[in-house]
TIDO-780590 format. One line per field, with one value per residue (C-alpha): residue number from 1; x, z, y. Coordinates in pm, whole numbers, plus 32768, in hexadecimal, padded with zeros to 4 digits. Layout:
TIDO-780590
nr	c(NUM, ...)
east	c(X, ...)
up	c(Z, ...)
north	c(Y, ...)
***
This chain:
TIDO-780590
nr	c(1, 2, 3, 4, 5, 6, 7, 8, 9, 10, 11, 12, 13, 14, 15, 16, 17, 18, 19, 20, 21, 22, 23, 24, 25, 26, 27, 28, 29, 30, 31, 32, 33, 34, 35, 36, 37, 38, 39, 40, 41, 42, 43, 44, 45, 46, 47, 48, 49, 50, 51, 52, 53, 54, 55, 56, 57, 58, 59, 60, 61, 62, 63, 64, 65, 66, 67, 68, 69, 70, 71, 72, 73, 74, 75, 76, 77, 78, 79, 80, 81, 82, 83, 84, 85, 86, 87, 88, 89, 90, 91, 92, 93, 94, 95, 96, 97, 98, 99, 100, 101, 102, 103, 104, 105, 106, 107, 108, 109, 110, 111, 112, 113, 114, 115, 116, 117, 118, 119, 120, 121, 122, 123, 124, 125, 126, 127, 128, 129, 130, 131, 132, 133, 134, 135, 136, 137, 138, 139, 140, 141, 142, 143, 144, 145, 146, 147, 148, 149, 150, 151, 152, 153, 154, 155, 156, 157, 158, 159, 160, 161, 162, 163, 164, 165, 166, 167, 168, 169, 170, 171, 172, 173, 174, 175, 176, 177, 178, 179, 180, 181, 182, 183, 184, 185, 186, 187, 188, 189, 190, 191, 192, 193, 194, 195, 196, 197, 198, 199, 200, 201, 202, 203, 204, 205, 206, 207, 208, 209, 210, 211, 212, 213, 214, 215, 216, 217, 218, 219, 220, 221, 222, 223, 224, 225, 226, 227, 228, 229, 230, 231, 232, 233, 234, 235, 236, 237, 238, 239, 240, 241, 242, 243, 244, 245, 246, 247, 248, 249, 250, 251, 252, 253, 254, 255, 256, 257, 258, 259, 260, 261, 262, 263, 264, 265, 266, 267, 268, 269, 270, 271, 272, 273, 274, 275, 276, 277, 278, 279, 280, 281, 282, 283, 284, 285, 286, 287, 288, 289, 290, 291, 292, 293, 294, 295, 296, 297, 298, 299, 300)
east	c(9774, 988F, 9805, 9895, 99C7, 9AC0, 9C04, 9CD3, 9E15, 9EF2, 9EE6, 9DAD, 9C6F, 9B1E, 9A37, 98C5, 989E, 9776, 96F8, 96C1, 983C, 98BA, 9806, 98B1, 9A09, 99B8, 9924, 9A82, 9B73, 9AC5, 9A4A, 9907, 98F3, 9768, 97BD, 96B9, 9668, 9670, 973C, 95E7, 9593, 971B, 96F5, 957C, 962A, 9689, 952F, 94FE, 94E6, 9628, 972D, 9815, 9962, 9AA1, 9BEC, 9CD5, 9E7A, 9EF4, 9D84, 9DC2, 9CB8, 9D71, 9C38, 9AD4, 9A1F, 98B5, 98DC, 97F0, 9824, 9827, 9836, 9959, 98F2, 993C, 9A73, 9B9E, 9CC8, 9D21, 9E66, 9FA2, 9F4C, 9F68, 9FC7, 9E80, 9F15, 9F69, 9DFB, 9D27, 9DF6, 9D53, 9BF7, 9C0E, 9C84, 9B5C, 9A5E, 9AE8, 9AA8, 9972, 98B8, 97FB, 98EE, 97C3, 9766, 9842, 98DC, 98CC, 9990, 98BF, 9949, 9AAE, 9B4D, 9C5C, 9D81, 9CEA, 9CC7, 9E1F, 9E4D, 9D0E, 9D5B, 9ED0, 9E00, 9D54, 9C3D, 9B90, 9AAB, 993B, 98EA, 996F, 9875, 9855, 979C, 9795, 970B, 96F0, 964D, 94D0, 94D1, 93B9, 9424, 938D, 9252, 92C5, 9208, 9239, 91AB, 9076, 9084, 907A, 8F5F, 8FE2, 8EE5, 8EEA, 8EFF, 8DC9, 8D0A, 8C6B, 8DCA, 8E84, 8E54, 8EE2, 8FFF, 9064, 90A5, 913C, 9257, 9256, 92EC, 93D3, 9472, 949A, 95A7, 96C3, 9627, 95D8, 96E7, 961F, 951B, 9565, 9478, 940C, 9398, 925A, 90FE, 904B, 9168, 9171, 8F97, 8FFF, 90FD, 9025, 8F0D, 8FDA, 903F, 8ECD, 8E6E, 8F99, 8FC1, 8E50, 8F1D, 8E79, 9006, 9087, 8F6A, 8FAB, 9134, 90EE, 90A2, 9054, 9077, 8F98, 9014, 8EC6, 8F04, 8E9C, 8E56, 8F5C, 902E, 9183, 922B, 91F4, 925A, 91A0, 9217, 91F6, 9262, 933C, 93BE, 92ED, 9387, 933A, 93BF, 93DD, 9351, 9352, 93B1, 93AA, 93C7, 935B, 949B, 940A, 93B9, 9504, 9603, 94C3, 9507, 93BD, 946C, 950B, 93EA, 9323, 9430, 9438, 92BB, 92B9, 93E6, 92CB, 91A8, 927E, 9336, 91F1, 91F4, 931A, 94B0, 952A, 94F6, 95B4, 95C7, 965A, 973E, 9807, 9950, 998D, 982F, 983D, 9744, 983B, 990C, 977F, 9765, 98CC, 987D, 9742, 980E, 97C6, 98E3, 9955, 9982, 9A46, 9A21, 9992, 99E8, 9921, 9A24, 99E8, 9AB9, 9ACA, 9AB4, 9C21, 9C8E, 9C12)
up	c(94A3, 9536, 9699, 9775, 9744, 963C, 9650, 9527, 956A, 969C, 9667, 9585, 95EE, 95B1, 96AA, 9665, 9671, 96D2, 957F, 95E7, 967F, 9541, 9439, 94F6, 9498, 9363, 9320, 93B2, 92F7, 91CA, 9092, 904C, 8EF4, 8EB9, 8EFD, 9051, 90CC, 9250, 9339, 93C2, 923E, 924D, 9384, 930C, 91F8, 92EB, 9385, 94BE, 9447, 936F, 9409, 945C, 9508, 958A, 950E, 960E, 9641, 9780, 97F9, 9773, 967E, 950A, 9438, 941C, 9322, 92D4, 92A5, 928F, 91C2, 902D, 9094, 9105, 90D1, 91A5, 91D3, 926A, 9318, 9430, 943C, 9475, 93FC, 9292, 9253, 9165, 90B8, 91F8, 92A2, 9120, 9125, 9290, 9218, 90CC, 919D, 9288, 9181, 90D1, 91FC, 9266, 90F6, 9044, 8EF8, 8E27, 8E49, 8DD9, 8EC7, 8EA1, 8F20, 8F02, 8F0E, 8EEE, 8E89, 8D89, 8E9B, 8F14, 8DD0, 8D64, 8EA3, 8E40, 8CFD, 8DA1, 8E62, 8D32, 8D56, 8BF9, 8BAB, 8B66, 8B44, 8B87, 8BCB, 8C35, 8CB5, 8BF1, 8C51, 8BAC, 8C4A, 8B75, 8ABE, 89C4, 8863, 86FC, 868E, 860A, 84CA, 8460, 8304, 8220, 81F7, 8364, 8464, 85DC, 86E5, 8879, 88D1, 8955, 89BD, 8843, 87BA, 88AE, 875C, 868B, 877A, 87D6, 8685, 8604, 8769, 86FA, 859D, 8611, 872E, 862B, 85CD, 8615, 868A, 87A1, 8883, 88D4, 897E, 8AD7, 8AA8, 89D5, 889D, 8868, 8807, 8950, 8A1A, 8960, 8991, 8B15, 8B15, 8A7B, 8B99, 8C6A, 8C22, 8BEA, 8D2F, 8DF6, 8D41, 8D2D, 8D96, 8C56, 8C3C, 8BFA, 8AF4, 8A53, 8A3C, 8996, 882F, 872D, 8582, 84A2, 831E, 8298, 815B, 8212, 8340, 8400, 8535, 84EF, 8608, 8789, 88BB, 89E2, 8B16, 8C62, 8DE7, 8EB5, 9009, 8FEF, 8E9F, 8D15, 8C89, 8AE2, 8B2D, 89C8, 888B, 873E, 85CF, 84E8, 83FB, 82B7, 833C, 83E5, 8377, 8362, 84D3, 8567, 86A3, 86E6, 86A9, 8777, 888E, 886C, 886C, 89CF, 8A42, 89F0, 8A9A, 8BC7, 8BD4, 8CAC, 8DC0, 8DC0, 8DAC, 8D26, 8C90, 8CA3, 8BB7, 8BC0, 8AA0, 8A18, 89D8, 8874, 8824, 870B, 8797, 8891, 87BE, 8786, 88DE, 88F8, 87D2, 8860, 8992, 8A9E, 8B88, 8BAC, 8D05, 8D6D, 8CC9, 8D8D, 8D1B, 8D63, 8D3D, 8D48, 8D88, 8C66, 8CB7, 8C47, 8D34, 8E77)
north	c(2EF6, 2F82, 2FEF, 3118, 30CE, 2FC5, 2F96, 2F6A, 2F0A, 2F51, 30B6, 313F, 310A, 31B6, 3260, 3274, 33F1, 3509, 356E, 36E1, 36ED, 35E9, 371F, 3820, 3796, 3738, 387E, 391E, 383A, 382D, 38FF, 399F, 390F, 3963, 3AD3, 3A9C, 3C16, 3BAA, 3B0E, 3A62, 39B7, 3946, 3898, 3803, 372C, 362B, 3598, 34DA, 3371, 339D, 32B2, 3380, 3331, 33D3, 3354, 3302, 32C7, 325C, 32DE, 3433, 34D1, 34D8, 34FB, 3485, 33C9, 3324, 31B1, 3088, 2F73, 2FA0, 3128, 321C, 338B, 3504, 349F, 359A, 35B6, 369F, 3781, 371C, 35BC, 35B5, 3455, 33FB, 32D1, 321E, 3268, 3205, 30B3, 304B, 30CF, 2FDB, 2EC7, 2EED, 2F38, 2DE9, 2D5F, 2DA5, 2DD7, 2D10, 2CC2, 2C69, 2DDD, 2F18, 2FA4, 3134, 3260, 33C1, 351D, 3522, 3645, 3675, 3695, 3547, 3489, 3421, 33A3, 3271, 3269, 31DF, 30C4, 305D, 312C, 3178, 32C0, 32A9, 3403, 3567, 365F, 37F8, 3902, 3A48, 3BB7, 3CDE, 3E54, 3E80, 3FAD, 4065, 4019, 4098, 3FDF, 3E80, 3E1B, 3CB6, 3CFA, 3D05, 3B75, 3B60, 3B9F, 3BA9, 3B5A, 3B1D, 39AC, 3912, 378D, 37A2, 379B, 36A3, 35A7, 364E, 36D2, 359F, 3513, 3658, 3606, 34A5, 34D8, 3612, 3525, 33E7, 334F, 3417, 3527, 345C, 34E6, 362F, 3581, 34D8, 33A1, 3279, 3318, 327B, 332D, 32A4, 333F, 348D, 3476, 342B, 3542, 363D, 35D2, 3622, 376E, 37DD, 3772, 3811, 392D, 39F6, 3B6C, 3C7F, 3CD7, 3BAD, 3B60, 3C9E, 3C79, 3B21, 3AE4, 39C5, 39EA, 3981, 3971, 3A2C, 3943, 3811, 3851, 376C, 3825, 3815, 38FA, 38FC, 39D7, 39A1, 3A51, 39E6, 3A1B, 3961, 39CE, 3B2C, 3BA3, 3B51, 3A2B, 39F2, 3890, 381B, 38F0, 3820, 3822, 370D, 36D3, 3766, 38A9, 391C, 3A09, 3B11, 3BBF, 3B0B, 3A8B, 3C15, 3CA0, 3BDF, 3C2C, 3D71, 3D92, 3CD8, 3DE8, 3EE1, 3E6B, 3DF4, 3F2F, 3FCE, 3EFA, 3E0E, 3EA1, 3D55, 3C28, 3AE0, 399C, 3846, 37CF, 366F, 36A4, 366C, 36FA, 380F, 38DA, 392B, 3A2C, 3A89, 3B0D, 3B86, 3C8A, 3CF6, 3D5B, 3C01, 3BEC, 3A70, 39D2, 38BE, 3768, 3645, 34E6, 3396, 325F, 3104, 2FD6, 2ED4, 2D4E, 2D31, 2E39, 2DA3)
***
C-alpha cells in the first residue's frame, strides 16, 4: 500500500524496512514481554511478510513501526527521540487515510508507557493482556478429593472438555479466554491442541475432572509448548465448583511433572481476570502488559 517509501508531511516519512534489520531494533528498543530465553526467538517475532517500516524526521531514523491499512502494530521509537504524541498523530492521520472506515481500525501491542499517549488521540482499549512465568518445582501429592476423579486429557473426552471450557468462559467469565466463546470454537480449539501437542510430558502434566457423581468434567489444565518450553494453554473451572483449590492443584501438579525436563513454564493472562492473583500466589511472575486499541467511528 504504502511502497518503499511514503512521505507524510514535509518532514516524517516512512521507509519500507528489512525485516531481519527492522526485528533487530525492535528487539533492542523494546521489551521481552513473553520472558523469550534467546536473543534468536526475540528477533523471530517479527516475520518476513510483516510490513515493516522505518520512521523517519528530516530522513533520520526516529523509530519503526508495522503499518498497513486498518493495522498499526511493533511499533517503537529510537533514542534521543522521544516525542511519541507528535509521531502517533501522523500514523492516525495516515491510517485514516488509507483504511477502509467501514472496518475497525486496530493498534496491537502497545505497552503501558505507550498507552496514555492513544488513549490522548482517542484511541479506546479492547483488551489488555500478559505473559506470566514461574520456575517448575516438585510439590506434595495434590488430591482433589473423594468426589473427584482426575484423569489425563484425551480425543474420547474432547466432548465433554469442550463444554466443561464453554460454561467456565461464559458470561463473564469470558475475559479469560482470548476468543469467541462458542462450543464449535472451544471443539476446534481442543483439535487443535491434540494434534500439536502429542509430547508423553505434556500429556502427563495435563489433567481433566470428572465429578464421580455424574460423570460431567468440570475442571481443565492442559499443558502445552510454545517456542520450546511448556505453556498452561487453558486452565478452567466451571462456576459451581470453584473456591475448592482445583485450578492450584492442577497447577501445581503440571509444576511437578514439568519439573523433570522443563525449568519453567509460562502462561498468558487478561487483565482484569481473577485467576490472575491465582497465579501470583502460586508464585507466576507477571510480565509487561500488552494492549490492543481500536479507533471508534466518532474518533476518526
Amino acid at each position: 500500500m504504502f511502497g518503499s517509501y511514503y512521505l507524510i508531511n514535509e518532514e516524517f516519512a516512512i521507509v519500507k524496512a528489512d525485516h531481519r534489520e527492522f526485528a533487530v531494533h525492535y528487539t533492542t528498543y523494546g521489551e521481552n514481554i513473553f520472558f523469550r530465553q534467546s536473543w534468536e526467538r526475540r528477533v523471530a517475532i517479527v516475520e518476513e511478510n510483516d510490513p515493516c517500516y522505518w520512521i523517519t524526521l528530516r530522513e533520520q531514523r526516529i523509530g519503526g513501526i508495522c503499518i498497513e491499512p486498518n493495522s498499526l502494530s511493533f511499533f517503537f521509537l529510537e533514542p534521543p527521540f522521544t516525542d511519541i504524541n507528535q509521531v502517533l498523530l501522523k500514523l492516525k492521520q495516515l491510517l485514516i487515510q488509507y483504511s477502509n472506515l467501514n472496518e475497525p481500525i486496530r493498534v496491537y501491542g502497545i505497552l503501558p508507557y505507550q498507552t496514555e499517549h492513544f488513549l490522548r488521540l482517542g484511541f479506546l482499549p479492547t483488551e489488555t493482556r500478559r505473559v506470566m512465568i514461574r520456575p517448575t518445582e516438585i510439590f506434595e501429592s495434590q488430591d482433589v478429593g473423594d468426589e473427584f476423579i482426575v484423569e489425563l486429557p484425551t480425543l474420547e473426552h474432547l466432548d465433554k472438555m469442550a463444554h466443561s471450557c464453554f460454561n467456565a468462559y461464559s458470561g463473564a467469565d469470558s475475559i479469560g479466554y482470548p476468543e469467541k466463546n462458542t462450543l464449535e470454537q472451544q471443539k476446534q480449539d481442543l483439535e487443535y491442541y491434540f494434534t500439536h501437542n502429542k509430547e508423553e510430558i505434556l500429556r502427563a502434566s495435563s489433567s481433566i475432572v470428572f465429578d464421580e457423581s455424574n460423570g460431567n468434567i468440570i475442571a481443565v489444565c492442559l499443558v502445552s509448548l510454545w517456542e520450546d518450553l511448556p505453556l498452561i494453554s487453558n486452565i478452567s473451572v466451571i462456576p459451581q465448583y470453584r473456591g475448592k483449590q482445583i485450578a492450584t492443584k492442577l497447577l501445581k501438579k503440571a509444576l511437578t511433572v514439568l519439573f523433570e525436563e522443563y525449568d519453567v513454564v509460562r502462561l498468558f493472562v487478561t487483565a482484569g481476570n481473577p485467576a490472575e492473583s491465582l497465579y501470583f500466589n502460586l508464585g507466576f511472575h507477571p510480565g509487561m502488559e500488552q494492549t490492543t486499541f481500536h479507533l471508534p467511528y466518532r474518533n476518526r
